[in-house]
C-alpha positions as CSV (number, residue, x, y, z in Angstrom):
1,X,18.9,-1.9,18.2
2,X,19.7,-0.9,21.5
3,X,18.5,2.8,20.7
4,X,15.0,1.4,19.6
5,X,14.6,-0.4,23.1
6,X,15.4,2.6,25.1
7,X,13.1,5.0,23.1
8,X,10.4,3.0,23.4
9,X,10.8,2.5,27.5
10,X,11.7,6.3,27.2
11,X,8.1,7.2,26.4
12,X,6.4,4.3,28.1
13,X,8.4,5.1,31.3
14,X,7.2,8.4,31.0
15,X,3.2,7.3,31.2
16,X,4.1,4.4,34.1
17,X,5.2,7.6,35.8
18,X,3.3,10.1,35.2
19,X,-0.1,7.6,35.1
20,X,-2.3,6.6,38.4
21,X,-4.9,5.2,36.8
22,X,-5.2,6.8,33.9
23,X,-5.1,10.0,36.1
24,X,-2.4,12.3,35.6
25,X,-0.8,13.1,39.0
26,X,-0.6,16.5,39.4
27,X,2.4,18.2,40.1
28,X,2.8,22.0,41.0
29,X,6.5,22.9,40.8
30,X,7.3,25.0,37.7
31,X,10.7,23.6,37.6
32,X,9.6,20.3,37.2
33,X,7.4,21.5,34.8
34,X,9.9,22.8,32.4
35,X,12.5,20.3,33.0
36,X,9.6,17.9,31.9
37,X,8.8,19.7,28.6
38,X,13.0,19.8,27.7
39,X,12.7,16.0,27.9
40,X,10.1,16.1,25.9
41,X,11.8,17.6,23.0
42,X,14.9,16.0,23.4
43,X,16.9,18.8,24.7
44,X,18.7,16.4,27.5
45,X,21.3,18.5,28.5
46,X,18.9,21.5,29.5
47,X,16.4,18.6,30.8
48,X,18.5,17.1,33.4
49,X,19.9,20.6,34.7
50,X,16.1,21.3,36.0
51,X,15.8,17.5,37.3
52,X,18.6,18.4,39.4
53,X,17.5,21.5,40.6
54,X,14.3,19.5,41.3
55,X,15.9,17.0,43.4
56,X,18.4,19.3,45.1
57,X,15.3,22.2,46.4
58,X,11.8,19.8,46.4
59,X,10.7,18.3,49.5
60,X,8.0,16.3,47.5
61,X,9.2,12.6,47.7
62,X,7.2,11.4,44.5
63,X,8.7,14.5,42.8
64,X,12.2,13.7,43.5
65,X,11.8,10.2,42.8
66,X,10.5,11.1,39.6
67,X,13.0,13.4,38.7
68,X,15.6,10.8,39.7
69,X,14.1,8.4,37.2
70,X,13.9,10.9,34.0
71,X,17.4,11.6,34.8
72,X,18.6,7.7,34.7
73,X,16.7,7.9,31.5
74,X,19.0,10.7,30.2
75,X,22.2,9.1,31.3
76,X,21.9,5.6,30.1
77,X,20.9,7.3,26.7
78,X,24.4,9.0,26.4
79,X,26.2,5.6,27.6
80,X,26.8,6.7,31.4
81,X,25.0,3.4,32.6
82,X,27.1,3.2,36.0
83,X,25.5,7.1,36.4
84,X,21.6,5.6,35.6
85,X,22.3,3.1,37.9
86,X,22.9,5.5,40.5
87,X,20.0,7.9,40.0
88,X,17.9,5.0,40.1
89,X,19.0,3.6,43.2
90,X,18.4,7.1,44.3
91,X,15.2,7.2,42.9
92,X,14.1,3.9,45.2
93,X,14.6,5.5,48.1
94,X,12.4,7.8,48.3
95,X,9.5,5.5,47.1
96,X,7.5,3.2,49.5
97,X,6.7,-0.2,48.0
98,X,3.3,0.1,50.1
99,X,2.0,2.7,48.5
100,X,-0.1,2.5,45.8
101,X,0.6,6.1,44.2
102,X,4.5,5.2,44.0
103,X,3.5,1.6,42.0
104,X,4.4,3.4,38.6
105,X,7.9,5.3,39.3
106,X,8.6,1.8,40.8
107,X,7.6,0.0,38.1
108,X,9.7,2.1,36.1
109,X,12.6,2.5,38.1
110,X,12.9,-1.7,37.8
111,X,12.4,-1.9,34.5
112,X,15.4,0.9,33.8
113,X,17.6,-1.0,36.2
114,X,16.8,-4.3,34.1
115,X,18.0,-2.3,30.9
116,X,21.2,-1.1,32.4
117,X,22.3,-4.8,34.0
118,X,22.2,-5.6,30.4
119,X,23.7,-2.5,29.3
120,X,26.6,-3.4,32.1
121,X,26.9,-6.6,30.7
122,X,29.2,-5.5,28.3
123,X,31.7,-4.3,30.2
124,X,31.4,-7.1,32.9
125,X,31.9,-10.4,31.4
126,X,29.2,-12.0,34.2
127,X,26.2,-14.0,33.9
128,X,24.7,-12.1,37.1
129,X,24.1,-8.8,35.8
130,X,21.5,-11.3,33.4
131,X,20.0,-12.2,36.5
132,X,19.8,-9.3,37.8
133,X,17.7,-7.8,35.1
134,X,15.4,-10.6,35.3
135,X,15.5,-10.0,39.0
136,X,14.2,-6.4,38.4
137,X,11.8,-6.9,35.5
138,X,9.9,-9.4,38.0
139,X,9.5,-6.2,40.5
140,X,8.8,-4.5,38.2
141,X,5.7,-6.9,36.2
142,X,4.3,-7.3,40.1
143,X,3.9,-3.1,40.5
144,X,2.8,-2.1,37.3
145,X,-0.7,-1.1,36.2
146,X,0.0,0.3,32.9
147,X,-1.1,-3.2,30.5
148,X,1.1,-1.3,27.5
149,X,4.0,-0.7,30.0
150,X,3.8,-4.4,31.0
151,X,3.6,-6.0,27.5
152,X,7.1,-3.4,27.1
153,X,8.6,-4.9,30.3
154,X,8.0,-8.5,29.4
155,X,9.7,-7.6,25.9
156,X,12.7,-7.0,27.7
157,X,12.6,-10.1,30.1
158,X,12.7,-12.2,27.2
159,X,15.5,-10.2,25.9
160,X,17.3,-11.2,29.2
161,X,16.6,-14.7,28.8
162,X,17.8,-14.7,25.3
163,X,21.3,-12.8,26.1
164,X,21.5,-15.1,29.3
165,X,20.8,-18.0,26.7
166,X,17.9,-19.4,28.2
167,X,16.3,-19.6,24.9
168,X,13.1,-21.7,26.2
169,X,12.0,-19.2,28.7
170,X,12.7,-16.5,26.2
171,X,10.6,-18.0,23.2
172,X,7.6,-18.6,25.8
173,X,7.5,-15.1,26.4
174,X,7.7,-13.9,22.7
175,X,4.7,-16.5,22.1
176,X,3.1,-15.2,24.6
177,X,3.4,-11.5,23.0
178,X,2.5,-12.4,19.4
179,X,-0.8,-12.4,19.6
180,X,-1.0,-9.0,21.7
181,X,1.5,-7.8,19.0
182,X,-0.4,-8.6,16.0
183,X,-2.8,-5.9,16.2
184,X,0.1,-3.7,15.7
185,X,2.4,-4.4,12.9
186,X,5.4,-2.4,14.2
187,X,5.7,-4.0,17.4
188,X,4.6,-7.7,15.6
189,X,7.5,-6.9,13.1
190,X,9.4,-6.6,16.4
191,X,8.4,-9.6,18.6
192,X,8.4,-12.1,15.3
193,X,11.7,-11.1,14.1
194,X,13.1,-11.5,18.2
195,X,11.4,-15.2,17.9
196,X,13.2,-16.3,14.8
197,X,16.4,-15.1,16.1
198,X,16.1,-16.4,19.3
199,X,15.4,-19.9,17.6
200,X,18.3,-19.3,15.3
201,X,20.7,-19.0,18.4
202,X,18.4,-22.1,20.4
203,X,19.9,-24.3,17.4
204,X,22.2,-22.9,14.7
205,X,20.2,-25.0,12.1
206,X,16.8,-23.4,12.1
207,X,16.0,-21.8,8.8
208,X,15.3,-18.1,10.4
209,X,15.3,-16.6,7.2
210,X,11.5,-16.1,6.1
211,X,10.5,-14.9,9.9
212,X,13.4,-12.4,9.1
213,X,12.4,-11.2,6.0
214,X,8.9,-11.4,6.7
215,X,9.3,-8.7,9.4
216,X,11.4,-6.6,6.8
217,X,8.7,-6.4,4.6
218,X,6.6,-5.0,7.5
219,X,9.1,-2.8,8.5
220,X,9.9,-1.8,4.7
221,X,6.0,-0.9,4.2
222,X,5.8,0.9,8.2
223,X,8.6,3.0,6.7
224,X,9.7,1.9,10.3
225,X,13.7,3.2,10.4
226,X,14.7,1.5,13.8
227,X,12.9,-1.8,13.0
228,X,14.7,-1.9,9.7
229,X,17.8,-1.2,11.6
230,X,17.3,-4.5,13.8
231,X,16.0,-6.5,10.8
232,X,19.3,-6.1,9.3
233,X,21.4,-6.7,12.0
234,X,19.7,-10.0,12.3
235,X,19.6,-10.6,8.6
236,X,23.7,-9.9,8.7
237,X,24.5,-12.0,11.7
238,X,22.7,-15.0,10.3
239,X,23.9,-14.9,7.1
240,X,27.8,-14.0,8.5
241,X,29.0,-17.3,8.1
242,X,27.0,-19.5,5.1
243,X,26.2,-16.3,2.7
244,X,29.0,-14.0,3.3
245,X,27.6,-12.0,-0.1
246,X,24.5,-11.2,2.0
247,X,26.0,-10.6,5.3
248,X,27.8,-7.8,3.8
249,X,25.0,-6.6,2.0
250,X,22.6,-6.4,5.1
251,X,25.6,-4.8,6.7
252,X,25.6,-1.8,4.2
253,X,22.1,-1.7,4.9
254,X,22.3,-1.1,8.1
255,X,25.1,1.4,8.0
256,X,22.9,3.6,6.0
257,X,19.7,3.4,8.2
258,X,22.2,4.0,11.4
259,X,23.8,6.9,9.5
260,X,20.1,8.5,8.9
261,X,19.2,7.2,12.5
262,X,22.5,9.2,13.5
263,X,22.7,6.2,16.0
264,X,26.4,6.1,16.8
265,X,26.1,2.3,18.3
266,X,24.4,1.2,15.6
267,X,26.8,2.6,13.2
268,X,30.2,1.0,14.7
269,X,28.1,-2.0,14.8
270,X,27.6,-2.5,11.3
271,X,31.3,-1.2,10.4
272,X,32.7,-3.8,12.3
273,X,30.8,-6.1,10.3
274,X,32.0,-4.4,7.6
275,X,35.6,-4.5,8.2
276,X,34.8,-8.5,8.6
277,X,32.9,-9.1,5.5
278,X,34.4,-6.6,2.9
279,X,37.7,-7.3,0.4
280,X,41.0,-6.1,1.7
281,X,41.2,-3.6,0.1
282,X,37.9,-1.8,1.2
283,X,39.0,-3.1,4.7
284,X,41.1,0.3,5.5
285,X,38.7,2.7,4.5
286,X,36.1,1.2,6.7
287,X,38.5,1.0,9.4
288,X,39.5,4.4,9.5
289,X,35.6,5.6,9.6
290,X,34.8,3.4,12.8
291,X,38.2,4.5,14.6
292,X,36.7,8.1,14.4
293,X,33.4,7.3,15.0
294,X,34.4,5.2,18.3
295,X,36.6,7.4,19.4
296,X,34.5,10.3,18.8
297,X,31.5,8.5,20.9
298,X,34.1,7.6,23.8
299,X,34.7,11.1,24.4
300,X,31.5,12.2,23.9
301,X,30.0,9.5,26.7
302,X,32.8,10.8,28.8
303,X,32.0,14.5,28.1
304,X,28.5,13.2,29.2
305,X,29.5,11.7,32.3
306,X,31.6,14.3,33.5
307,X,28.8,16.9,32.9
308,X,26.1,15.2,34.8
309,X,28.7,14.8,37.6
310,X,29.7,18.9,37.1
311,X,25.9,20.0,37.1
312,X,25.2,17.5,40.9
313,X,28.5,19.5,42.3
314,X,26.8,22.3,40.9
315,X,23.9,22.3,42.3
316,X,24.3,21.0,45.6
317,X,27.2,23.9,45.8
318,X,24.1,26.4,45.1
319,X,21.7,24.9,47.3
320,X,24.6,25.2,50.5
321,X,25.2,28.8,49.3
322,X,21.3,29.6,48.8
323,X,20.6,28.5,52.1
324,X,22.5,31.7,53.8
325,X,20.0,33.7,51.4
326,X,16.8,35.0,52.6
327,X,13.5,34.9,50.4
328,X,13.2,38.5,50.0
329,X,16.6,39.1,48.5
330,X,16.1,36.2,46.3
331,X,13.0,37.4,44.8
332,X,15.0,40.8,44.7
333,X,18.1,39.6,42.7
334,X,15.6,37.7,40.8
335,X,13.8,40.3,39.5
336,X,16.8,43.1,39.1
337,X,18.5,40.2,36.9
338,X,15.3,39.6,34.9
339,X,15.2,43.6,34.2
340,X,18.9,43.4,33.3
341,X,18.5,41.1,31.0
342,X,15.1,42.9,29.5
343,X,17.5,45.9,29.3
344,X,20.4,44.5,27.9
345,X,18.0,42.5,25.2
346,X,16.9,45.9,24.4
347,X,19.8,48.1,23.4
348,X,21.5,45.0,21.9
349,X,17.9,44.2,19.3
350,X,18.3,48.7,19.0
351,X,22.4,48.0,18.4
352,X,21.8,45.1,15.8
353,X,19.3,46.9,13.8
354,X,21.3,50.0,13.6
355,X,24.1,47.8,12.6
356,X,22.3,46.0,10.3
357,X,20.6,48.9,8.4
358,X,23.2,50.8,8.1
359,X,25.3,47.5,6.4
360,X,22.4,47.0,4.0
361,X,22.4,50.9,3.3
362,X,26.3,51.3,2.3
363,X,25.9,47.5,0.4
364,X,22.7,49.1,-1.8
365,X,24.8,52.0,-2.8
366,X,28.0,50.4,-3.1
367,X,25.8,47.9,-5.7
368,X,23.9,51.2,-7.3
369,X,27.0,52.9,-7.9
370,X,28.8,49.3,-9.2
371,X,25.5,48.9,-11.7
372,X,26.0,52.7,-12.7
373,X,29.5,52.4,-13.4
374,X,29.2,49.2,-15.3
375,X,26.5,50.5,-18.3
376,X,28.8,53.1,-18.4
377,X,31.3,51.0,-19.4
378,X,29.2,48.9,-21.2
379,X,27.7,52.2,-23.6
380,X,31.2,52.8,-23.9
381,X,32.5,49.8,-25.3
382,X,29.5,49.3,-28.0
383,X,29.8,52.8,-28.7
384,X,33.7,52.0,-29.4
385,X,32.9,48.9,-31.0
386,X,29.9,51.0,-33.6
387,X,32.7,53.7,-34.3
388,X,34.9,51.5,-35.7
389,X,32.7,48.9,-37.5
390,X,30.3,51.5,-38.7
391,X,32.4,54.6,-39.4
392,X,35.8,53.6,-39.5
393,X,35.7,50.5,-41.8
394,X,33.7,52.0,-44.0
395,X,35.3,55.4,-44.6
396,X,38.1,52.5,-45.2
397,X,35.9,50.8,-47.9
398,X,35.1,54.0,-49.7
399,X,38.9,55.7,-49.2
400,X,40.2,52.1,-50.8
401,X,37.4,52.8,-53.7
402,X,38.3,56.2,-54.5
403,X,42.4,55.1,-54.9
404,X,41.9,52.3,-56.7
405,X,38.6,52.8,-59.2
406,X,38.9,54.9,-62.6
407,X,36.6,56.9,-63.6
408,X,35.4,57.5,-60.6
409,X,31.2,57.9,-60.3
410,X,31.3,61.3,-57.9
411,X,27.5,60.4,-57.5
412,X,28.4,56.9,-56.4
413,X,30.6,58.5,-53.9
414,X,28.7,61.3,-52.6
415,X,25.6,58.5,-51.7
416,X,28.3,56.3,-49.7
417,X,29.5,59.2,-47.7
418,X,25.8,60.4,-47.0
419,X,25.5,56.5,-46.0
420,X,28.6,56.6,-43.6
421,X,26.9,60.9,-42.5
422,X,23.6,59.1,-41.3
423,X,25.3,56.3,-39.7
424,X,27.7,58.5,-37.2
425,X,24.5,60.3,-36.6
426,X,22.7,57.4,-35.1
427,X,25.6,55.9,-34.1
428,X,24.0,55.2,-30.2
429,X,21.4,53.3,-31.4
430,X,21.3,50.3,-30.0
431,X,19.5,48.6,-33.1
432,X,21.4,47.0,-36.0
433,X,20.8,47.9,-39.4
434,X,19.1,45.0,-41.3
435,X,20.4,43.6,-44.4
436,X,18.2,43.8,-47.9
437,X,17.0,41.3,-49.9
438,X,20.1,41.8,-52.7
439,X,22.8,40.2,-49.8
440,X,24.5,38.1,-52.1
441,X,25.8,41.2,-54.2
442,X,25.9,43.3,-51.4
443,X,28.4,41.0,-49.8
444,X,29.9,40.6,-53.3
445,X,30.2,44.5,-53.9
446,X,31.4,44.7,-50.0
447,X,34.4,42.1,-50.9
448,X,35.1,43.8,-54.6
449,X,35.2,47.2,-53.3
450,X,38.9,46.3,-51.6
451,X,40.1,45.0,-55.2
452,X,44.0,47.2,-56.4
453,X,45.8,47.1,-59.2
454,X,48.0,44.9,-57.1
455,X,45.6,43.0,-54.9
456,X,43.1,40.2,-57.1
457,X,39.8,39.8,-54.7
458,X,38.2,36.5,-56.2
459,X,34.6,35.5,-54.8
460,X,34.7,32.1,-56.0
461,X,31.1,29.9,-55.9
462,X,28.6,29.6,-53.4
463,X,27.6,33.4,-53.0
464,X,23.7,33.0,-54.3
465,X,20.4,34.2,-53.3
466,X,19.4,30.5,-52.1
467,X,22.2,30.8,-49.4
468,X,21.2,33.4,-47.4
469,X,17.4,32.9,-47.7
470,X,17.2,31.7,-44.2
471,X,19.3,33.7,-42.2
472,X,17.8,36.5,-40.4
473,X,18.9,39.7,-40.6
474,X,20.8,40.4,-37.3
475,X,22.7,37.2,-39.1
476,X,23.6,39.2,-41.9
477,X,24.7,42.2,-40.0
478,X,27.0,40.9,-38.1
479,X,28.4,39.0,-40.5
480,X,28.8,42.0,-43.1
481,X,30.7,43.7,-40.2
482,X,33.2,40.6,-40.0
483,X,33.9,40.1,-43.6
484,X,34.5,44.0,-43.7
485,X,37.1,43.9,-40.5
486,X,39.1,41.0,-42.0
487,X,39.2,42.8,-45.8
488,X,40.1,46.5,-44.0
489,X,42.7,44.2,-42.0
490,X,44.3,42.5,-45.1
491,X,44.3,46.0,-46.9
492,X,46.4,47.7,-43.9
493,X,48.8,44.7,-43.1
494,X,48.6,41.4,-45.1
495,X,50.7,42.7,-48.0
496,X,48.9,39.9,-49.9
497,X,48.3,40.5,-53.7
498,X,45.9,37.1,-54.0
499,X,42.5,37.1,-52.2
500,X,40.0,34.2,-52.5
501,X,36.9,34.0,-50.2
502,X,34.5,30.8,-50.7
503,X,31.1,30.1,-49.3
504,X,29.6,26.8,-48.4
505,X,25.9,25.4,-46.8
506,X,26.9,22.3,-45.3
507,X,25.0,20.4,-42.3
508,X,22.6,23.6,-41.0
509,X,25.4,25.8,-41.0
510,X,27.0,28.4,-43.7
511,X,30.8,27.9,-43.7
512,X,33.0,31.1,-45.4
513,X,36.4,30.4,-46.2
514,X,38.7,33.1,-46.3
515,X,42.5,32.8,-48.0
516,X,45.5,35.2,-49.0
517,X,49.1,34.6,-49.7
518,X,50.2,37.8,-47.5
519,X,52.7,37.8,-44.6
520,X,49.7,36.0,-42.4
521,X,49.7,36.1,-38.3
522,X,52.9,34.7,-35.9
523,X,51.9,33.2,-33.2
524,X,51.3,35.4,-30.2
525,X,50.4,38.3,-32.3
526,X,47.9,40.4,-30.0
527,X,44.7,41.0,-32.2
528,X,43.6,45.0,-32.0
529,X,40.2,46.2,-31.5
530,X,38.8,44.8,-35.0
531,X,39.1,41.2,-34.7
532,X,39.1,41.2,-31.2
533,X,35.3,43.0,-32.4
534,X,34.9,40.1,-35.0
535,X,35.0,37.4,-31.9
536,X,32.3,39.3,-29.8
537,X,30.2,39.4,-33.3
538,X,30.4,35.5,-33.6
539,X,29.4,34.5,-30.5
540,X,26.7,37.2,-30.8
541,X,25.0,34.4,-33.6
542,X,27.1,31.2,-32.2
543,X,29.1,31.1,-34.7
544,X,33.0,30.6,-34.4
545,X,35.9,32.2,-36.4
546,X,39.3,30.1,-36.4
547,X,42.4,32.2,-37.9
548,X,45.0,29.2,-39.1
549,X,48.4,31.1,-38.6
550,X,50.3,27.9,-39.0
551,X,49.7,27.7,-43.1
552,X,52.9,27.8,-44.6
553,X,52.6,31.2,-46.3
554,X,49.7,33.7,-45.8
555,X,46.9,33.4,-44.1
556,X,43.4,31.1,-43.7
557,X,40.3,32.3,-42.2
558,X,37.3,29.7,-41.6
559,X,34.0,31.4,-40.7
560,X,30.9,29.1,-39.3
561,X,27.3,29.9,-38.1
562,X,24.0,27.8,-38.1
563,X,21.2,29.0,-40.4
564,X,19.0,29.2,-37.9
């Protein structure tokens, strides 16, 4: 709340003194200039170095004055209100209450000393610095000739009165505002909330609550952030003691516009209502948050103070030391240091590009050279991967048919090997072979084809034509690739002489069981190339294969991919 007051005198004491009427006074120092256009965007810090070097070099009364005053401004915003005070009182003395062209720096230096009595009042428990404000915002009423300025100052008077607990002289001044107010719904929000809390604190039994929430809702629909912080604060504090429920409610509220405010006084504010309202257990965490917070302002007010203090020392060591100076060999160093700094801007924008290009050159090549050596490796392993699914497994296949068929079809034979001699040729093709329309006895032949005298392959039901009608080709190829890598796996190693392979269509996907009563897998067993092949393939159609090497003899194989 206190932040909303002070930005609004910020900008309004800004036009009170910078506004004789309605004419800008001109002022020719370039210093003041800039310092000016810092406050102006908020860059403080920056701002009240060039007020100081205003007051410190200027011989312009009105300048200094001025300066003095946008300096106050700055330190009561970071909490150094003993500092403001100073500058202000500082600021009077070079301003003649008989002259009409100083009537707006007064008005605003009054007005600022009125906020910081109240500001004050917090660390001096007495009713005088109340008066005092009052005392100041009546000087300040008298000289000003700025009507939006006034209607800001007589805001504040009533304020005053309210803190000071003259609640009758405060309400006639908020009455008095309302209907100027009205035409603007912010500042009505503003002055109609003030009213019903003012009322509220007059006698504890007045029903505050729809002025209260009527200004939300204007403040809600404004989209007005530091109105809605004040609404809430209000809201919280009068529901604190009969509706605890909303107090703490409105005091979330609040915490979260503060914390998007980034207003640090409005933040501790609304944890310590917090840390009043919430359960015990909550009360910790909350606790912990404001003891950084407030610790974290303290030093930075202090930091603030001790700055503003170090820049003064500062400056009035410069102006002592630039006194001994002459003109010319200001103007000299001025303009060697400004050629400097061109210079060194120079070679440092020449040393930064060099740097810069030559980082992005080596991180190109280094990622060239990466990308080179990675489809390298990539070509290498699919080529791997071909070899051995392609050639390998099915020299296998036809090996295994020429040991274990009689009467052997040399015809039959001689077609398979051209099969496996066109394959190795094309083996860097990247394209799979599709499967034909005959699957079902393709994969049938494919299992058959590993059939001994002492191993029984049995294909039991669920190999038709209808099954693999709606799975694509690539489906089928990899597939046929699998199947062949588990039967050249059980031929090598599985010593089994029973083989049984079932296939299902259940639920969108085609399930294919696979069973022997060999030696099966212990756990831990490394898989080689081939099955560690039959993985990639799965994923390849997102499918799964899950090897069950817990069965109590042999091994189980469950195969599953969706149709489509």
């Amino acid at each position: 709340m206190k932040k909303t007051l002070l930005f609004l005198v910020f900008i309004l004491g800004i036009i009170a003194c910078n506004k004789k009427k309605n004419t800008i006074i001109p002022i020719k120092e370039i210093i003041f200039d800039k310092a000016e256009s810092l406050f102006n965007k908020n860059n403080n810090d920056s701002a009240f170095y060039y007020f100081n070097k205003v007051v410190t070099n200027s011989r312009d009364s009105l300048h200094i004055a001025r300066s003095y005053n946008f300096m106050s401004i700055i330190q009561s915003g970071a909490g150094d209100y003993f500092g403001a005070q100073e500058s202000l009182m500082l600021s009077l003395k070079f301003l003649d209450g008989e002259k009409e062209k100083d009537f707006a720096c007064l008005s605003s230096d009054y007005n600022e000393l009125g906020l910081n009595s109240i500001n004050l009042k917090r660390y001096e428990l007495a009713l005088i610095y109340y008066d005092k404000a009052l005392f100041y915002y009546n000087k300040g009423i008298k000289l000003s000739k700025n009507t939006g300025f006034n209607l800001t100052i007589l805001n504040n008077k009533a304020l005053a009165y309210q803190k000071a607990k003259k609640y009758a002289q405060a309400l006639k001044i908020y009455n008095e505002l309302i209907p100027e107010k009205s035409k603007n719904q912010e500042e009505y929000a503003r002055v109609l909330s003030n009213i019903a809390k003012t009322k509220w604190l007059q006698n504890s039994g007045y029903n505050a609550a729809p002025d209260f929430l009527k200004a939300l809702s204007i403040r809600e629909t404004e989209n007005d952030l530091w109105g809605l912080n004040a609404s809430y604060s209000h809201l919280m504090e009068y529901y604190q003691q009969t509706q605890p429920d909303s107090a703490l409610r409105y005091a979330g509220k609040m915490y979260q516009v503060a914390k998007k405010l980034n207003s640090p006084d409005d933040k501790i504010e609304a944890l310590q209502k917090l840390i009043e309202l919430v359960p015990p257990n909550q009360i910790k965490q909350y606790f912990a948050t404001y003891r950084k917070l407030d610790d974290s302002l303290q030093t930075a007010r202090n930091a603030a103070k001790n700055q503003f203090a170090l820049v003064r020392y500062e400056a009035e060591k410069n102006k002592a030391d630039n006194l001994i100076l002459q003109k010319d060999n200001v103007e000299k160093n001025y303009q060697i240091i400004k050629q400097r700094i061109l210079l060194a801007f120079t070679v440092l924008l020449i040393l930064m590009g060099s740097v810069i290009s030559s980082i992005w050159y080596k991180k190109r090549k280094q990622r060239l050279e990466l990308e080179a050596q990675n489809t390298i490796r990539e070509n290498k392993l699919k080529t791997s991967k071909k070899v051995h699914d392609v050639v390998a497994n099915g020299l296998y296949r036809v090996m295994a048919e020429i040991e274990n068929q009689d009467g052997l079809n040399k015809d039959h034979i001689l077609d398979k090997l051209e099969v496996m001699y066109e394959k190795s040729r094309d083996i860097s093709y990247e394209e799979p072979q599709l499967a034909d329309q005959n699957f079902q006895e393709k994969i049938s032949d494919l299992l058959q084809s590993f059939a001994t005298e002492t191993t029984k392959v049995v294909v039991y039901m669920g190999n038709t034509a209808e099954l693999w009608t709606k799975v694509s080709g690539d489906v089928k190829y990899e597939l046929e690739h699998v199947l062949q890598e588990l039967m050249v796996n059980m031929s090598k190693h599985s010593e089994a002489n029973n083989v049984a392979v079932r296939f299902e269509h259940t639920d969108n996907h085609i399930n294919v069981y696979y069973a022997d009563n060999g030696i099966g897998i212990s756990e831990g067993t490394q898989f080689n190339n081939g099955l560690t092949n039959t993985g990639n393939r799965m994923n390849n159609i997102q499918g799964e294969i899950i090897f069950d090497i817990k069965a109590e003899k042999g091994l189980k194989i469950k195969i599953s991919f969706p149709v489509s």
